[in-house]
C-alpha positions as CSV (number, residue, x, y, z in Angstrom):
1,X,32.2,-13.8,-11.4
2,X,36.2,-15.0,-11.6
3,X,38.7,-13.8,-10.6
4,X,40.5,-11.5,-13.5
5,X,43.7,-10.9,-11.5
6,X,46.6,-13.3,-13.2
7,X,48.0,-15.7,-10.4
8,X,51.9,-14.3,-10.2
9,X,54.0,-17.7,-9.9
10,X,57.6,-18.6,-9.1
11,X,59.3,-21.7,-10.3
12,X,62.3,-23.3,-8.3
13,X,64.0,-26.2,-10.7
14,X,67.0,-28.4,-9.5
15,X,69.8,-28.3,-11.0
16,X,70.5,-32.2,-10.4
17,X,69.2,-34.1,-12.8
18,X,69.3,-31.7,-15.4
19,X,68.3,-33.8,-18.3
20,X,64.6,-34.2,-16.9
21,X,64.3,-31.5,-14.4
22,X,64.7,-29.6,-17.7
23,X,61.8,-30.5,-19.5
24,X,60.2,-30.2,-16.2
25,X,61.0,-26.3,-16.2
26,X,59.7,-26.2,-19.9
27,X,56.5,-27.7,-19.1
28,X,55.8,-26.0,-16.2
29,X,56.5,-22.3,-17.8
30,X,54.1,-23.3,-20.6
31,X,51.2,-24.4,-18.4
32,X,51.3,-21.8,-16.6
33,X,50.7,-19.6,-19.2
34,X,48.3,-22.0,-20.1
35,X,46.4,-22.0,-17.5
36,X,46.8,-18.3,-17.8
37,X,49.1,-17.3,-14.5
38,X,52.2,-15.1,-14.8
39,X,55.6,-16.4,-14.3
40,X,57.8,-13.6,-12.5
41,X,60.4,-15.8,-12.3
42,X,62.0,-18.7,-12.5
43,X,65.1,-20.0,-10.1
44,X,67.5,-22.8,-10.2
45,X,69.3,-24.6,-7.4
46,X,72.0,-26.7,-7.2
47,X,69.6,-29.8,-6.0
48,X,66.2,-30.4,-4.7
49,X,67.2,-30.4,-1.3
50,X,68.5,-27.1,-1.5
51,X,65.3,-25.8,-3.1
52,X,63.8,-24.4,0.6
53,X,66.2,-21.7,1.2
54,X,65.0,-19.8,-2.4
55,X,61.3,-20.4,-1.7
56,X,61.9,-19.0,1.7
57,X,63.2,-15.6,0.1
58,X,60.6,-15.9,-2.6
59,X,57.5,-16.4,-0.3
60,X,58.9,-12.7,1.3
61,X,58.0,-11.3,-2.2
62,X,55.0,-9.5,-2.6
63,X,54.4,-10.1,-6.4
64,X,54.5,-13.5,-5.8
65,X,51.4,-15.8,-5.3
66,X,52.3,-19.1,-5.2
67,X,55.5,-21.1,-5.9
68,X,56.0,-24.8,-8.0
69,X,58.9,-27.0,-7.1
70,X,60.6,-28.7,-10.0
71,X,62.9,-31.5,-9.2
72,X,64.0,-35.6,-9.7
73,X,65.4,-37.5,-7.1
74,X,66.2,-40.8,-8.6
75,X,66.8,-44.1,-6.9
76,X,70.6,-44.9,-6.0
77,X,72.3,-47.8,-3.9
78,X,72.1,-46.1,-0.8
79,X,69.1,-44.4,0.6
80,X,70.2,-40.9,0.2
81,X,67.3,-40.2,-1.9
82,X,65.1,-41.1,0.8
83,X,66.3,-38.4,2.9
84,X,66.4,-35.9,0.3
85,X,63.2,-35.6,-0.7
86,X,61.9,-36.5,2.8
87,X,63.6,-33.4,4.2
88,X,63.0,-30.9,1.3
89,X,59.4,-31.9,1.1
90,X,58.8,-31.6,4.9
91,X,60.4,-27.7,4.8
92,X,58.6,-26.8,1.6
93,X,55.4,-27.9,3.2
94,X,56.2,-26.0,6.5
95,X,57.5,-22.4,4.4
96,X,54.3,-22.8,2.4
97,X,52.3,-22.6,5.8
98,X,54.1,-20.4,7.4
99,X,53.8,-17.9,4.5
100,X,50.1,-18.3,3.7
101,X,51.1,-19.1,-0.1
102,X,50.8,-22.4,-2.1
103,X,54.6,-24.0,-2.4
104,X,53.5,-27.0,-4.7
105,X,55.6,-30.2,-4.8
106,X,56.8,-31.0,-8.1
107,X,59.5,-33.7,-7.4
108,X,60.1,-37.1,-9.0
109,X,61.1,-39.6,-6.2
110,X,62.6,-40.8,-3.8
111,X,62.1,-44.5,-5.2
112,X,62.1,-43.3,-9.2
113,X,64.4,-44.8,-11.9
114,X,66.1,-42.5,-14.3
115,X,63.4,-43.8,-17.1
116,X,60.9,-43.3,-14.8
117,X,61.3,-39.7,-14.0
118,X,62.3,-39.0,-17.7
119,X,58.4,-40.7,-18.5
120,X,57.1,-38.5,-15.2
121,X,58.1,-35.0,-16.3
122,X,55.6,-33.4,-18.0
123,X,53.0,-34.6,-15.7
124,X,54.4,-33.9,-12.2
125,X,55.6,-30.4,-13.5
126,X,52.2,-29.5,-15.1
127,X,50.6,-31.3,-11.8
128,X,52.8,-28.8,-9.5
129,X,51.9,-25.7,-11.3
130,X,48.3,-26.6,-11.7
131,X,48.4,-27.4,-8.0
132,X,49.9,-23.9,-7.3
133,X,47.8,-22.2,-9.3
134,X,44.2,-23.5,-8.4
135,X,45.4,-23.5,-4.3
136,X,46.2,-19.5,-5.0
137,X,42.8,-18.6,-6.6
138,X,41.4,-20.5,-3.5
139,X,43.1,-18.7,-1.4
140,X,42.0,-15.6,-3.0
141,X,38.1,-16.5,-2.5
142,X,38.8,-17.5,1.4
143,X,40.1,-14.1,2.1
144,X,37.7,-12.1,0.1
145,X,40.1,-11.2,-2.4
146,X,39.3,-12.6,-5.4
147,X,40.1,-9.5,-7.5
């Protein structure tokens, strides 16, 4: 029998970017619902790599299951975007096992154009919550809790 207990999902969306990351928040909200989670809420930050420090204080919160990562990093002359979403990759990976909760990785780049990410959107935010979701449910039959 599955699981009848709605997955409870946070959304963190950079700010940066704003045309695409956007859309991103858009199609992530209605995939969820989709896919039939709840979204308890939805949080923006300034940029991708300053998307960790609200995950951290969301993963704290009991009504929340699982959190998806909206952002785009696009390409510039320098490497900055390297390091940006090197660095906010490698803590959202480490909060999301050191809290026992799927943090999914919904962000364009490094390495993307602008048209790029813009033709990305919809499928790296809809892959990010699908990821969250599935990885919760999962979680939920490992520890005997499905219900």
């Amino acid at each position: 029998m599955a699981c009848q207990k709605k997955v409870k999902l946070a959304i963190v969306v950079s700010e940066f970017n704003y045309d695409i990351t956007k859309i991103m928040e858009e199609k992530a909200v209605d995939y969820a619902r989709f896919l039939g989670a709840e979204v308890v809420e939805v949080r923006r930050a300034p940029g991708t790599y300053d998307t960790p420090i609200l995950v951290a204080k969301i993963l704290r919160k009991r009504d929340v299951d699982a959190v998806a990562v909206l952002g785009a990093v696009i390409r510039g002359d320098t490497d900055h975007d390297q390091v940006v979403a090197h660095q906010a990759a490698r803590k959202l990976l480490d909060l999301g096992v050191e809290h026992g909760k799927p943090v999914s990785l919904g962000i364009i780049g490094p390495g993307a154009s602008r048209l790029e990410a813009l033709e990305r959107a919809e499928e790296y935010a809809r892959r990010a919550v699908e990821s969250a979701v599935k990885l919760a449910v999962r979680l939920r039959e490992m520890e005997g809790n499905e219900c």
